[in-house]
C-alpha positions, 0 to 999 in steps of 0.5 A: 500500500501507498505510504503518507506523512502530513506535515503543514499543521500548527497554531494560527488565529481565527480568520487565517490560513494553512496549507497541509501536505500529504506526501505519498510513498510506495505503489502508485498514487494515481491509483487511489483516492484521497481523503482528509478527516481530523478529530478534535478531543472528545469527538469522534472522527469527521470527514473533511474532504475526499478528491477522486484519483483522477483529481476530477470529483471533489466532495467537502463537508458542509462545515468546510465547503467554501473555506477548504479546497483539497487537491493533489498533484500525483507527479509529486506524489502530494495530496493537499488541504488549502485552508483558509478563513480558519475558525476555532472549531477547526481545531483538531488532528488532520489525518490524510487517507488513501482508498476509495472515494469515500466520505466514510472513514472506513472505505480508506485503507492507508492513513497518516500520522496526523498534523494538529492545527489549532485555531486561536480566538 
């Protein structure tokens, strides 16, 4: 299976933007899906964004959509989450996955360590 490290999180006002990377490694990259998810403390994992293996199909979730833009570039191997206009509730552990086109969890097979990003008021 494809290999993933994200990188990118870390602290930022409310209002501001960060830019996270999913770097792959191994077997193709052009041949899965790609997805983000983050969990924040006491909460349970939460779909962000999916894009299809082609980059042709984006899906967001309704808290993200408009703010967010995932994208890959398959040359590079990298997956990305541009995100911008952050809000507290962004809060959490930014988790990258490879797998189906999904916005369940469990249809992605490989998964990364998880970057934090935290959003100050």
């Amino acid at each position: 299976q494809v290999q993933l490290v994200e990188s990118g999180g870390g602290l930022v006002q409310a209002g501001g933007s960060l830019r996270l990377s999913c770097i792959a490694s191994g077997r193709s990259f052009s041949n899965y899906a790609m997805g983000w998810f983050r969990q924040a403390p006491g909460k349970e994992r939460e779909f962000v964004a999916a894009i299809s293996w082609s980059g042709g199909s984006k899906f967001y979730a309704d808290s993200v959509k408009g703010r967010f833009t995932i994208s890959r570039d398959n040359a590079k191997m990298t997956n990305y989450l541009q995100m911008n206009n952050l809000k507290p509730e962004d809060t959490a552990v930014y988790s990258c996955a490879a797998g189906a086109y999904s916005v369940r969890a469990s249809d992605f097979n490989t998964w990364g360590q998880g970057t934090q990003v935290t959003v100050s008021s």
